[in-house]
PyMOL Python script that loads the backbone (N, CA, C, O; Angstrom):
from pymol import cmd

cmd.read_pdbstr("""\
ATOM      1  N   UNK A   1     146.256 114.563  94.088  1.00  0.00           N
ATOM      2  CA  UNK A   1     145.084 114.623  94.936  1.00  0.00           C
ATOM      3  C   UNK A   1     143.984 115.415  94.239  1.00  0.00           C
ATOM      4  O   UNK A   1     144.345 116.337  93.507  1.00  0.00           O
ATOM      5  N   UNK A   2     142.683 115.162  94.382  1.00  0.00           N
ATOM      6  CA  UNK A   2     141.917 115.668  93.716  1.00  0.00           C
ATOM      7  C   UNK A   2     140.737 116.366  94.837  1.00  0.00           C
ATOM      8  O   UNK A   2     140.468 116.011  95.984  1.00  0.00           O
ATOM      9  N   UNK A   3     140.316 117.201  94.218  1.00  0.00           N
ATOM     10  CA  UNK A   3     139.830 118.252  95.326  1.00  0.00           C
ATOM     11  C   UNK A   3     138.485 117.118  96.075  1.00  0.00           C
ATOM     12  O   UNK A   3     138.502 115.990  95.585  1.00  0.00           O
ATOM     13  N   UNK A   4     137.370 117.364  97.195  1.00  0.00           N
ATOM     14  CA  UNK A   4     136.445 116.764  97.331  1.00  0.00           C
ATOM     15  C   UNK A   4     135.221 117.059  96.448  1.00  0.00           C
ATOM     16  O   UNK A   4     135.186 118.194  95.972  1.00  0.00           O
ATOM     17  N   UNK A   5     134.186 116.202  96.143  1.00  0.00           N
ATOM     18  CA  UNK A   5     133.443 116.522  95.626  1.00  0.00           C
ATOM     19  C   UNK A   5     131.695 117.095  96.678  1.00  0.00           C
ATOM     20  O   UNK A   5     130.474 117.249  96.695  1.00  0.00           O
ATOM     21  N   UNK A   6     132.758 117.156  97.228  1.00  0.00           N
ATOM     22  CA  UNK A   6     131.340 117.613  98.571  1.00  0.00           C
ATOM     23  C   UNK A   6     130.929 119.009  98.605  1.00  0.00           C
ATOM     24  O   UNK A   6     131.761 119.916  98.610  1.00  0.00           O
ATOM     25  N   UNK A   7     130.004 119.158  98.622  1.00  0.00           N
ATOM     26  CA  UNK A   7     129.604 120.740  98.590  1.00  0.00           C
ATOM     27  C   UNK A   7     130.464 121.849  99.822  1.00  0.00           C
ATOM     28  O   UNK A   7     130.374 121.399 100.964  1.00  0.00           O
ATOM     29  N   UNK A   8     130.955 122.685  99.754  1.00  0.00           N
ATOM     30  CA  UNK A   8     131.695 123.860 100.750  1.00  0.00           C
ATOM     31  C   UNK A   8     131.280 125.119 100.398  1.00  0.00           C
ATOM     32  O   UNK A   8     130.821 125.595  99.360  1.00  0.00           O
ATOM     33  N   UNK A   9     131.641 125.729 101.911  1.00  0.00           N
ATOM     34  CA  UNK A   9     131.173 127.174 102.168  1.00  0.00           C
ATOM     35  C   UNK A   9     132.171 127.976 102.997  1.00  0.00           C
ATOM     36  O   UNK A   9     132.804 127.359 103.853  1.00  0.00           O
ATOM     37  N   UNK A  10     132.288 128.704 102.909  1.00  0.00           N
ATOM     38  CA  UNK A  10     133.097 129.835 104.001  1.00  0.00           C
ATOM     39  C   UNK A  10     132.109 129.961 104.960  1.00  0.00           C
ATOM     40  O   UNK A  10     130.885 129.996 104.830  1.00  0.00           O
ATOM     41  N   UNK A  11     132.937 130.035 106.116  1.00  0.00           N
ATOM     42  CA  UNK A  11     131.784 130.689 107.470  1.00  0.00           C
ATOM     43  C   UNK A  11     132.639 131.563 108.244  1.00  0.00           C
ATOM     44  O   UNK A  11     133.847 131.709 108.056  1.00  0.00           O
ATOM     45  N   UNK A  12     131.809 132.236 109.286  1.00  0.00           N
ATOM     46  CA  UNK A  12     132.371 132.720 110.116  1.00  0.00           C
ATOM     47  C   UNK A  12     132.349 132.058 111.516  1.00  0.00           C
ATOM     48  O   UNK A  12     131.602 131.226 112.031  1.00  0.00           O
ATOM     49  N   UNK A  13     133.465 132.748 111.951  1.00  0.00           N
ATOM     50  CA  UNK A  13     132.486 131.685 113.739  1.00  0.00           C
ATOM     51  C   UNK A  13     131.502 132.112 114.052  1.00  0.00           C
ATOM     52  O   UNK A  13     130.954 133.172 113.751  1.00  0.00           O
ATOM     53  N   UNK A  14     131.116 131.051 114.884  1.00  0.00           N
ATOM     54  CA  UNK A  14     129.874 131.156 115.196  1.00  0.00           C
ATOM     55  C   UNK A  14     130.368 130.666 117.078  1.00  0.00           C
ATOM     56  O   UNK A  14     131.306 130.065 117.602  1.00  0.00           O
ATOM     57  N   UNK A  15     128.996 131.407 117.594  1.00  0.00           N
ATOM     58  CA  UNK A  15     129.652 130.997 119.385  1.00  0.00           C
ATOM     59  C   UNK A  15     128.377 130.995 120.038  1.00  0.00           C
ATOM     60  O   UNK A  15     127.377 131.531 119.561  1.00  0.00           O
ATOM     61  N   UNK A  16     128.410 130.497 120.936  1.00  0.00           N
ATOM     62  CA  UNK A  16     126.916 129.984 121.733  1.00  0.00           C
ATOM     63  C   UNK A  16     127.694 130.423 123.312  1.00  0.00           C
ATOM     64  O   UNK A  16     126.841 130.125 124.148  1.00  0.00           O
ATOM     65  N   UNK A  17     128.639 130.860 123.875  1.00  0.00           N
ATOM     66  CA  UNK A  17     129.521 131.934 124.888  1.00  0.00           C
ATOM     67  C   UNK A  17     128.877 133.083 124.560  1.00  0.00           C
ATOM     68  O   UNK A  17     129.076 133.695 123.511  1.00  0.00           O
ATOM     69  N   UNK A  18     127.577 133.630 126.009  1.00  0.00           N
ATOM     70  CA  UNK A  18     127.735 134.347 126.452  1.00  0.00           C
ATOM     71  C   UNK A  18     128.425 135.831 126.081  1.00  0.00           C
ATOM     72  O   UNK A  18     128.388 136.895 125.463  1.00  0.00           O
ATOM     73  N   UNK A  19     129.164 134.821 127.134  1.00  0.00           N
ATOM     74  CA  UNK A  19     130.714 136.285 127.688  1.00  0.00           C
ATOM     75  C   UNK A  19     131.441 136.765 126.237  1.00  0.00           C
ATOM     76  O   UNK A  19     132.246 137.693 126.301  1.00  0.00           O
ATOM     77  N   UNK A  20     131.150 136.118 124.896  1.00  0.00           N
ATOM     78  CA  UNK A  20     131.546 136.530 123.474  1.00  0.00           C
ATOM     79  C   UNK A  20     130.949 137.444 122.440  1.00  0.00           C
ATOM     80  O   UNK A  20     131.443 137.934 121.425  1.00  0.00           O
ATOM     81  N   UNK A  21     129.308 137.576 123.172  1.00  0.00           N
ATOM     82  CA  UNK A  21     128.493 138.138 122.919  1.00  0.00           C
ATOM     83  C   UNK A  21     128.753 139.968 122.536  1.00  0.00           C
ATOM     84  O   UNK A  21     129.287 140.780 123.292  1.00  0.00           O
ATOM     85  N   UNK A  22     128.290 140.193 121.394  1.00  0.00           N
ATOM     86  CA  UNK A  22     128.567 141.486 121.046  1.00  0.00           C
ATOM     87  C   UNK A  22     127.490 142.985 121.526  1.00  0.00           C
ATOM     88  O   UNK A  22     127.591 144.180 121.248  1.00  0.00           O
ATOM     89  N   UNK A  23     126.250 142.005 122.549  1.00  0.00           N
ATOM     90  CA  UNK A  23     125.039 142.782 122.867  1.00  0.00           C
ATOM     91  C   UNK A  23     125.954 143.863 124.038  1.00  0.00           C
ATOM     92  O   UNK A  23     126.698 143.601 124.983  1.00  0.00           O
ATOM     93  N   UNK A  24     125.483 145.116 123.449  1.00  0.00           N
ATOM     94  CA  UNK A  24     125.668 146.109 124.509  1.00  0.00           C
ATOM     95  C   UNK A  24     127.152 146.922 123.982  1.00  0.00           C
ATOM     96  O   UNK A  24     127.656 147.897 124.539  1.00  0.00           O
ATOM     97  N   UNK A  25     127.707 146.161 122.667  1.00  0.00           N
ATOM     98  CA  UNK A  25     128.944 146.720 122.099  1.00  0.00           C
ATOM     99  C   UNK A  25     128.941 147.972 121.227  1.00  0.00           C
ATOM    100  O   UNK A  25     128.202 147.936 120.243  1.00  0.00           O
ATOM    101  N   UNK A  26     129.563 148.925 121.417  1.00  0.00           N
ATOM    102  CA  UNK A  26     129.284 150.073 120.691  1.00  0.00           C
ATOM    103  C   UNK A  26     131.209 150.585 120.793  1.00  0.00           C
ATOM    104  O   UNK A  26     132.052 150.740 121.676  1.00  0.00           O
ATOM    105  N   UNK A  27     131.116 150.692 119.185  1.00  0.00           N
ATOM    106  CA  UNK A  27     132.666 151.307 118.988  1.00  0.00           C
ATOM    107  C   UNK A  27     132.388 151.882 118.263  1.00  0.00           C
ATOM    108  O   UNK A  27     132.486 151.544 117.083  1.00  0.00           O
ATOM    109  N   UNK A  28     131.737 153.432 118.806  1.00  0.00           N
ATOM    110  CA  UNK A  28     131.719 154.316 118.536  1.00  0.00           C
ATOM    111  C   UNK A  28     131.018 154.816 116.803  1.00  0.00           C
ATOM    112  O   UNK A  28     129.869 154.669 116.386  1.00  0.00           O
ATOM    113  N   UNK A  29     132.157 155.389 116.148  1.00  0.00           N
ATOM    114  CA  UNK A  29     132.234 155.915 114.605  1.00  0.00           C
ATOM    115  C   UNK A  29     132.764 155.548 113.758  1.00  0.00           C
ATOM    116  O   UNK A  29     132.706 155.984 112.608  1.00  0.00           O
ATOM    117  N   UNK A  30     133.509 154.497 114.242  1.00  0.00           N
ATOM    118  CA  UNK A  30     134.695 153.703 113.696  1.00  0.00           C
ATOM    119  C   UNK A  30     133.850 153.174 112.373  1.00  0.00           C
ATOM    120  O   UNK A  30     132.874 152.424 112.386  1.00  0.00           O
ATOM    121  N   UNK A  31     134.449 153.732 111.313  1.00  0.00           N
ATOM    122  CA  UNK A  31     134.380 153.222 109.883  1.00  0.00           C
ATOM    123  C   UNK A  31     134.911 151.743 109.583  1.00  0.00           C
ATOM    124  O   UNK A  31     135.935 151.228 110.034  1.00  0.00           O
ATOM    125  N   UNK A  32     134.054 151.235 108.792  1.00  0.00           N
ATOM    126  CA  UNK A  32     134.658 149.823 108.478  1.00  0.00           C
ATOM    127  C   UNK A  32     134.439 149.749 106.945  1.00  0.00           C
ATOM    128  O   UNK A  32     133.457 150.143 106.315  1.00  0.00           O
ATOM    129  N   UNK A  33     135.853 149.006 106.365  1.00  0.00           N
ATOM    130  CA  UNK A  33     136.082 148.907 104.857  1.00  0.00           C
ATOM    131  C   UNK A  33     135.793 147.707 104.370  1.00  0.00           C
ATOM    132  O   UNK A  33     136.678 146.957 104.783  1.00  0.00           O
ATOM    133  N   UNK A  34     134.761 146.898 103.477  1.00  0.00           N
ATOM    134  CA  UNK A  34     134.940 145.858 102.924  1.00  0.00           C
ATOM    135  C   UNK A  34     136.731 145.153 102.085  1.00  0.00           C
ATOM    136  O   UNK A  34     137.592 145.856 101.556  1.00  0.00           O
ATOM    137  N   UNK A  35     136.744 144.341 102.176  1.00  0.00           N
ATOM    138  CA  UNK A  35     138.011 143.829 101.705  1.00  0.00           C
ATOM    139  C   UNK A  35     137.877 143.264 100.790  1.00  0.00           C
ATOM    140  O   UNK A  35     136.686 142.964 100.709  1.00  0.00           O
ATOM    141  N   UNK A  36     138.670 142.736  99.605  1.00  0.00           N
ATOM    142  CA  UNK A  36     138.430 142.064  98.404  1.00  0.00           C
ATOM    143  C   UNK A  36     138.825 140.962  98.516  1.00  0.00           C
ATOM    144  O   UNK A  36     140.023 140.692  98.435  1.00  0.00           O
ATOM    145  N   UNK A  37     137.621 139.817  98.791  1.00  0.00           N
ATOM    146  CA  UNK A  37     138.425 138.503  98.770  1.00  0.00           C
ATOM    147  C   UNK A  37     138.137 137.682  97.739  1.00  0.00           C
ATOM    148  O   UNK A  37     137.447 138.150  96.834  1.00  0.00           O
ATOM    149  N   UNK A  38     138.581 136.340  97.655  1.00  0.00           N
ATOM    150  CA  UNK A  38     138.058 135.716  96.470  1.00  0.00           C
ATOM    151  C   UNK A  38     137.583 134.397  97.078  1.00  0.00           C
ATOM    152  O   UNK A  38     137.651 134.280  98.301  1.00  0.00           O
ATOM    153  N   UNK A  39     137.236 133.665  96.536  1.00  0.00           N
ATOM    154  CA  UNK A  39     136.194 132.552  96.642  1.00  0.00           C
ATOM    155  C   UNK A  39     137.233 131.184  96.948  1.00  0.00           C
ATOM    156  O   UNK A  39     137.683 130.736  95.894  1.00  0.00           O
ATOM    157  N   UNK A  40     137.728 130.390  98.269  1.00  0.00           N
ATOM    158  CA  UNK A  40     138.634 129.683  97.954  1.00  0.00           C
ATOM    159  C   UNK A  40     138.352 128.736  96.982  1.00  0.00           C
ATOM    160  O   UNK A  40     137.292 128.634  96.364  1.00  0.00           O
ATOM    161  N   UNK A  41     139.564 127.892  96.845  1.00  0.00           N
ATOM    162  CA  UNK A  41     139.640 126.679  95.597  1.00  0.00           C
ATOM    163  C   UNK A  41     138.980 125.644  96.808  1.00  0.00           C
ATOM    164  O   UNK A  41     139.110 125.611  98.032  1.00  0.00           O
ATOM    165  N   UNK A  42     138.222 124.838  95.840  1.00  0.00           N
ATOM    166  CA  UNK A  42     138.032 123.320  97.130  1.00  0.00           C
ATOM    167  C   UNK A  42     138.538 122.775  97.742  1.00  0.00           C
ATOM    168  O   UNK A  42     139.667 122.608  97.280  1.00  0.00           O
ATOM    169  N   UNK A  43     138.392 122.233  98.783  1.00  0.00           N
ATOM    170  CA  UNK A  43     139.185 121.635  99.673  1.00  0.00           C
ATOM    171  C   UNK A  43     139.664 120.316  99.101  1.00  0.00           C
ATOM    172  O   UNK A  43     138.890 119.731  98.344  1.00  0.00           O
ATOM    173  N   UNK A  44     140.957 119.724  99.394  1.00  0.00           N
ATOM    174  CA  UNK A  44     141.290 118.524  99.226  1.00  0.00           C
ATOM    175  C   UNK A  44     141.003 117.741 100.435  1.00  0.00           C
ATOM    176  O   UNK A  44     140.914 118.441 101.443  1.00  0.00           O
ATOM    177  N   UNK A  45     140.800 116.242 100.644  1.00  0.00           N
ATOM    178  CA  UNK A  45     139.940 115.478 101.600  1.00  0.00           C
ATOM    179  C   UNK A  45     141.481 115.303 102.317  1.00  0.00           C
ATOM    180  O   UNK A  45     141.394 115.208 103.541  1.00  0.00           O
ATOM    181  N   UNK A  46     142.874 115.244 101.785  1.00  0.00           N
ATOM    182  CA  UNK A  46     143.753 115.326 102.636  1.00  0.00           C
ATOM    183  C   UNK A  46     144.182 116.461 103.664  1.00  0.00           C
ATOM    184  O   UNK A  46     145.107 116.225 104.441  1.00  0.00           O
ATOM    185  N   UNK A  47     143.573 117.607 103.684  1.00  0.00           N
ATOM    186  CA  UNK A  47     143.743 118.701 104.728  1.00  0.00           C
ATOM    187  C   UNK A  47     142.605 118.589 105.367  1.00  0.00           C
ATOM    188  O   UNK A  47     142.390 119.483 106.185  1.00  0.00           O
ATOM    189  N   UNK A  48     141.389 117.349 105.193  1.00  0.00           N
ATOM    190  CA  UNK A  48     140.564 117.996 105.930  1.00  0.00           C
ATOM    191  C   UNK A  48     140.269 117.655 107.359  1.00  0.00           C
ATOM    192  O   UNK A  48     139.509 116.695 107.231  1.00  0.00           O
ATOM    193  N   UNK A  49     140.405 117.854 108.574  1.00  0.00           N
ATOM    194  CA  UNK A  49     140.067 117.347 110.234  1.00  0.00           C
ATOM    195  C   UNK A  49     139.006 117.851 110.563  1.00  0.00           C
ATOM    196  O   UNK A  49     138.655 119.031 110.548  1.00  0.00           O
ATOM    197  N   UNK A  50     138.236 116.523 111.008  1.00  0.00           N
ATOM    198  CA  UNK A  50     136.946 116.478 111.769  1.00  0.00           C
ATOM    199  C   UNK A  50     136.657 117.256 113.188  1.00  0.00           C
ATOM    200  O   UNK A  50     137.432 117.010 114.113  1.00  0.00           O
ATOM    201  N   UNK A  51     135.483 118.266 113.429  1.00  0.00           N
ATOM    202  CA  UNK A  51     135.837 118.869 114.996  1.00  0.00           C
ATOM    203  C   UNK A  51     134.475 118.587 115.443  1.00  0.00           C
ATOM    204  O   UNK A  51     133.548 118.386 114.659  1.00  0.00           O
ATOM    205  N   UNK A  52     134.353 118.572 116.898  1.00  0.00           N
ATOM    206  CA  UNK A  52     133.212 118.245 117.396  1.00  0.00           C
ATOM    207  C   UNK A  52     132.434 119.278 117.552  1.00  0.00           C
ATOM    208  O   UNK A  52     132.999 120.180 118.171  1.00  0.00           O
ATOM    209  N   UNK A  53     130.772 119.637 117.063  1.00  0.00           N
ATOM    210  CA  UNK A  53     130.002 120.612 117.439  1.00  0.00           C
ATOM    211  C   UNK A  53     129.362 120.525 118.600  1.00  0.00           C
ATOM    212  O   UNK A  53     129.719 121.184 119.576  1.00  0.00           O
ATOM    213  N   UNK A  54     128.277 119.641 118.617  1.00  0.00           N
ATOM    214  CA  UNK A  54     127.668 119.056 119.785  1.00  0.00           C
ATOM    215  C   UNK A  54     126.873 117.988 119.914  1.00  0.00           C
ATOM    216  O   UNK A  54     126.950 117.389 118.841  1.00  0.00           O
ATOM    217  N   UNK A  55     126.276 117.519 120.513  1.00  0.00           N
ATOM    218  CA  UNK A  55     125.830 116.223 121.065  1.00  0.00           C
ATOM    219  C   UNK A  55     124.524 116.166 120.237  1.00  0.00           C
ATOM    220  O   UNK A  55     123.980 115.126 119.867  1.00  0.00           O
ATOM    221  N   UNK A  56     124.149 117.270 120.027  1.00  0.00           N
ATOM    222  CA  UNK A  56     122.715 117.047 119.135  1.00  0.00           C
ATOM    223  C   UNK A  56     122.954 117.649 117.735  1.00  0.00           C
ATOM    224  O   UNK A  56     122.162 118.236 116.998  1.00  0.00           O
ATOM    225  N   UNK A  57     124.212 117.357 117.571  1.00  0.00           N
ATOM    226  CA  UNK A  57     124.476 118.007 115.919  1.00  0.00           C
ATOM    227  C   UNK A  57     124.193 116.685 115.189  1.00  0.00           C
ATOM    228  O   UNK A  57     124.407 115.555 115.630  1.00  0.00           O
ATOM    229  N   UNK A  58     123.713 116.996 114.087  1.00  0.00           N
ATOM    230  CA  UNK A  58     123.014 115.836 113.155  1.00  0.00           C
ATOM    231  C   UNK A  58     123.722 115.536 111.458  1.00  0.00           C
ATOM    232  O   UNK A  58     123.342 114.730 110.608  1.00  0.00           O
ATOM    233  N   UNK A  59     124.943 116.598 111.411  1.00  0.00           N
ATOM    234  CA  UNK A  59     125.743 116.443 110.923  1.00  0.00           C
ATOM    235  C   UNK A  59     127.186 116.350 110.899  1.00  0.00           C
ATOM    236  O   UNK A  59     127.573 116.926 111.916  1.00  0.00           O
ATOM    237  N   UNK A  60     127.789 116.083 110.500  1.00  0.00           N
ATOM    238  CA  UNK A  60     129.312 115.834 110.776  1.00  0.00           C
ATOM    239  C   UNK A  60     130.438 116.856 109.671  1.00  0.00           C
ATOM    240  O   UNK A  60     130.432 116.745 108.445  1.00  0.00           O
ATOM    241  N   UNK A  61     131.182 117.648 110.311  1.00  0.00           N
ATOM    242  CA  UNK A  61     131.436 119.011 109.846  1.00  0.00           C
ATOM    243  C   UNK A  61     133.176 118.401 109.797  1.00  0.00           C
ATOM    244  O   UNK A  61     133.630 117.656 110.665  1.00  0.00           O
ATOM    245  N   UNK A  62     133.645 118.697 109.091  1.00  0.00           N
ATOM    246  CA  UNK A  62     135.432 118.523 108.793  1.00  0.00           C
ATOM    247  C   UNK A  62     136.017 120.594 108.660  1.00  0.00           C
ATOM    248  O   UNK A  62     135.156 121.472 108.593  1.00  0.00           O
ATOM    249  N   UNK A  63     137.286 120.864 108.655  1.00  0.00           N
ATOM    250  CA  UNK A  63     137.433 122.208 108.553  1.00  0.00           C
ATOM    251  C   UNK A  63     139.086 121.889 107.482  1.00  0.00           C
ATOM    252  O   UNK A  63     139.991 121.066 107.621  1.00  0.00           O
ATOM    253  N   UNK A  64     138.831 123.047 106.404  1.00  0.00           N
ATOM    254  CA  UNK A  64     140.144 122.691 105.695  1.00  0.00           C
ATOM    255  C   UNK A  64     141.260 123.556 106.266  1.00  0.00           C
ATOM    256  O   UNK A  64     140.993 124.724 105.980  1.00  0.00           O
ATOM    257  N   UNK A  65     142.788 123.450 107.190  1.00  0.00           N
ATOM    258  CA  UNK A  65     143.307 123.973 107.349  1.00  0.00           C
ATOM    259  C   UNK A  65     144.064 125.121 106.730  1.00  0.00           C
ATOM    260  O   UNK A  65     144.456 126.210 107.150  1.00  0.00           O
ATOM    261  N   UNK A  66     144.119 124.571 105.737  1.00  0.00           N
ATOM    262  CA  UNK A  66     145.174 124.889 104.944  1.00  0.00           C
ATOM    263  C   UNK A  66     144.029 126.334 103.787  1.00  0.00           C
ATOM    264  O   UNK A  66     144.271 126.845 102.693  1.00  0.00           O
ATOM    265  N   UNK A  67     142.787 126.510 104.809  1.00  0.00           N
ATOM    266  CA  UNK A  67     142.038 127.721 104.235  1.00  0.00           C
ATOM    267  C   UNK A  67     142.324 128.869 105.154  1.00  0.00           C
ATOM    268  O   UNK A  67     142.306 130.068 104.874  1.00  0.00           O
ATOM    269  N   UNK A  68     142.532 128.421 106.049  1.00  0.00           N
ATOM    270  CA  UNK A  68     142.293 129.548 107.423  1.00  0.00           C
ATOM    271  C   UNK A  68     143.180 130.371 107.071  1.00  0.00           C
ATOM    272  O   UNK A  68     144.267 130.070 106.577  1.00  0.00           O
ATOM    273  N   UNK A  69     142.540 132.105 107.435  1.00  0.00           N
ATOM    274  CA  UNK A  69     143.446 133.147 107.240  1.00  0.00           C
ATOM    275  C   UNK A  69     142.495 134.015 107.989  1.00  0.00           C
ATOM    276  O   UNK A  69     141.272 133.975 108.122  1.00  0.00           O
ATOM    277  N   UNK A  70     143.495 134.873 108.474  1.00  0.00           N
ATOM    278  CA  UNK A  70     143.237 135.954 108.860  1.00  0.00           C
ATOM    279  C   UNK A  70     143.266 137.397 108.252  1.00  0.00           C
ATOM    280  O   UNK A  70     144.363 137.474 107.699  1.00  0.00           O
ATOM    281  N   UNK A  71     142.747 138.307 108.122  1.00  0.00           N
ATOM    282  CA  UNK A  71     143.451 139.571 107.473  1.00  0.00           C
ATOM    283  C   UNK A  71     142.968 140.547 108.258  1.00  0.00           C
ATOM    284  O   UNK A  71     142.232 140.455 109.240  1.00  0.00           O
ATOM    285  N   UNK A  72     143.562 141.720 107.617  1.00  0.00           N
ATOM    286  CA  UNK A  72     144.767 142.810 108.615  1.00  0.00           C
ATOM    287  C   UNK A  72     143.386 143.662 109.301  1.00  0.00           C
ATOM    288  O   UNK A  72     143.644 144.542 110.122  1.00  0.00           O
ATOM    289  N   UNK A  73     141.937 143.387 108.951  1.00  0.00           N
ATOM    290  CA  UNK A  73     140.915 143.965 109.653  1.00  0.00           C
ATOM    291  C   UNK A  73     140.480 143.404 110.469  1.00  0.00           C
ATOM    292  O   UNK A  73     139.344 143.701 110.838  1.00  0.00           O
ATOM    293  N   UNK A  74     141.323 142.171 111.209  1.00  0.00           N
ATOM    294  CA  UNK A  74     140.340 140.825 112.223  1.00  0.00           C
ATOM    295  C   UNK A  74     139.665 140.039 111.642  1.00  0.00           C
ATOM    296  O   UNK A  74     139.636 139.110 112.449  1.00  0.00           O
ATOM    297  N   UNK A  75     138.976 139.677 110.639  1.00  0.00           N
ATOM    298  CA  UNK A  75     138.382 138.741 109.909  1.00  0.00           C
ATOM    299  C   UNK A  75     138.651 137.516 109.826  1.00  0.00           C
ATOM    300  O   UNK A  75     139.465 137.463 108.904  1.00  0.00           O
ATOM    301  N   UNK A  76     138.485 136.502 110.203  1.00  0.00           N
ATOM    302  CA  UNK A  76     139.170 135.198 109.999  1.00  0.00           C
ATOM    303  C   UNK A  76     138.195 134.534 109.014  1.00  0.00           C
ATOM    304  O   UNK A  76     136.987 134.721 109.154  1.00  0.00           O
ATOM    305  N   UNK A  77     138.656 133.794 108.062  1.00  0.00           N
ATOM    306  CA  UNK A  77     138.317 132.921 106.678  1.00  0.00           C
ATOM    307  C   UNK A  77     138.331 131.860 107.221  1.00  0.00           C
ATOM    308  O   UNK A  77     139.045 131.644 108.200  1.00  0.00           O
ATOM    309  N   UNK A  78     137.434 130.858 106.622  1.00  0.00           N
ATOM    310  CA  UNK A  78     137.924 129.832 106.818  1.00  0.00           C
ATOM    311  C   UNK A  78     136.638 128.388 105.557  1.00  0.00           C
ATOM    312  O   UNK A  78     135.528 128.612 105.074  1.00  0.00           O
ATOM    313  N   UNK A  79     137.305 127.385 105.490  1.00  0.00           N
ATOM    314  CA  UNK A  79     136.250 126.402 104.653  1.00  0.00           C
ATOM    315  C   UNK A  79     136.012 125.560 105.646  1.00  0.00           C
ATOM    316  O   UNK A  79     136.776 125.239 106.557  1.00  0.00           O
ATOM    317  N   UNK A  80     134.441 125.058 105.347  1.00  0.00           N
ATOM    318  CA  UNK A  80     134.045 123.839 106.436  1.00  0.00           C
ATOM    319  C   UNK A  80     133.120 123.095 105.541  1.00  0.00           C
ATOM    320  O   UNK A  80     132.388 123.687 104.747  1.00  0.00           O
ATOM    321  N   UNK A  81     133.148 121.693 105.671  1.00  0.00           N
ATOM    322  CA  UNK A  81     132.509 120.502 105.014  1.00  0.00           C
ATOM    323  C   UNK A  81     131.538 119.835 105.756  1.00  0.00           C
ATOM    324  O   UNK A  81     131.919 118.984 106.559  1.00  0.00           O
ATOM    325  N   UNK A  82     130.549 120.032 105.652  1.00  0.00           N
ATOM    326  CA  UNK A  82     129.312 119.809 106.138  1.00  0.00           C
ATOM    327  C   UNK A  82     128.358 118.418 105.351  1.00  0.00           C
ATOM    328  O   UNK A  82     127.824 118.548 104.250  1.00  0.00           O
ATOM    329  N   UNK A  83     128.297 117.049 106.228  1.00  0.00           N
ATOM    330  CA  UNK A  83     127.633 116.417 105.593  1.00  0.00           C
ATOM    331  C   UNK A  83     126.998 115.543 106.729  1.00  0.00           C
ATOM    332  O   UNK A  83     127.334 115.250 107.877  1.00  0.00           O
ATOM    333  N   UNK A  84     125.672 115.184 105.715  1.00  0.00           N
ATOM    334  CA  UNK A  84     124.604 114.229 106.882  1.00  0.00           C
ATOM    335  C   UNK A  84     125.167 112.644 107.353  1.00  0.00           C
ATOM    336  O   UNK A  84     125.785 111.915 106.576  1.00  0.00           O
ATOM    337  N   UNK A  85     124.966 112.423 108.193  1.00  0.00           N
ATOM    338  CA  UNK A  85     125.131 111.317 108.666  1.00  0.00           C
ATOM    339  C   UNK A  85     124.726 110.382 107.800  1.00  0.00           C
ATOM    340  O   UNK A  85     125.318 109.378 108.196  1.00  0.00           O
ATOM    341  N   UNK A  86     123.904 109.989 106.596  1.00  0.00           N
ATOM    342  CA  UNK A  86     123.565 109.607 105.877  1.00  0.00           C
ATOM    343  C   UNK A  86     124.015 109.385 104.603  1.00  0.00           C
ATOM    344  O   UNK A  86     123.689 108.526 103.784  1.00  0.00           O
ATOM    345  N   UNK A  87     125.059 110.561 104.534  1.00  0.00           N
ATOM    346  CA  UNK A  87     126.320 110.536 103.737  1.00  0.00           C
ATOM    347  C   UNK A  87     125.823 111.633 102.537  1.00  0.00           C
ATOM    348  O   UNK A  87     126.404 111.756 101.459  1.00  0.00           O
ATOM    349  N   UNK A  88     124.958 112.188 102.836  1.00  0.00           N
ATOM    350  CA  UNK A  88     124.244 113.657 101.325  1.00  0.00           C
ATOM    351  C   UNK A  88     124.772 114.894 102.022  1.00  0.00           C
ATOM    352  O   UNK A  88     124.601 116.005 101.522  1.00  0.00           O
TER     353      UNK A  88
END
""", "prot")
cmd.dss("prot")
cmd.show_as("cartoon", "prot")
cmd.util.cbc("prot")
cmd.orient("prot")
């Protein structure tokens, strides 16, 4: 299998919930440590599943499973494939 040739990015979630909202959050003094990650390898087009954004999304987004991780500070990783309906 050969990786895709489609352009990829790491993201974070992203949420349009309200009630997920971090306005008004305060934890205190609590120090936070950057972590050392590395850059994943490309996705192969065989791990990749299509998810729905929304009704006025104008592109069509796939997510590679087999990227997702979590680590030991809450952080979740993950790769997503982003392309136009047009096929660029």
């Amino acid at each position: 299998m050969h990786p895709t040739s489609d352009l990829f990015h790491t993201s974070a979630i992203l949420t349009s919930d309200s009630s997920l909202s971090d306005e008004g959050f305060d934890d205190g003094d609590k120090s936070r440590q950057e972590v050392k990650t590395e850059i994943p390898q490309a996705p192969y087009a065989a791990n990749l599943e299509s998810f729905y954004v929304s009704p006025a999304a104008t592109m069509n987004f796939v997510i590679d499973f087999n990227s997702i991780s979590a680590s030991a500070n809450g952080v979740v990783r993950y790769t997503i494939v982003s392309k136009s309906r047009s096929g660029a």
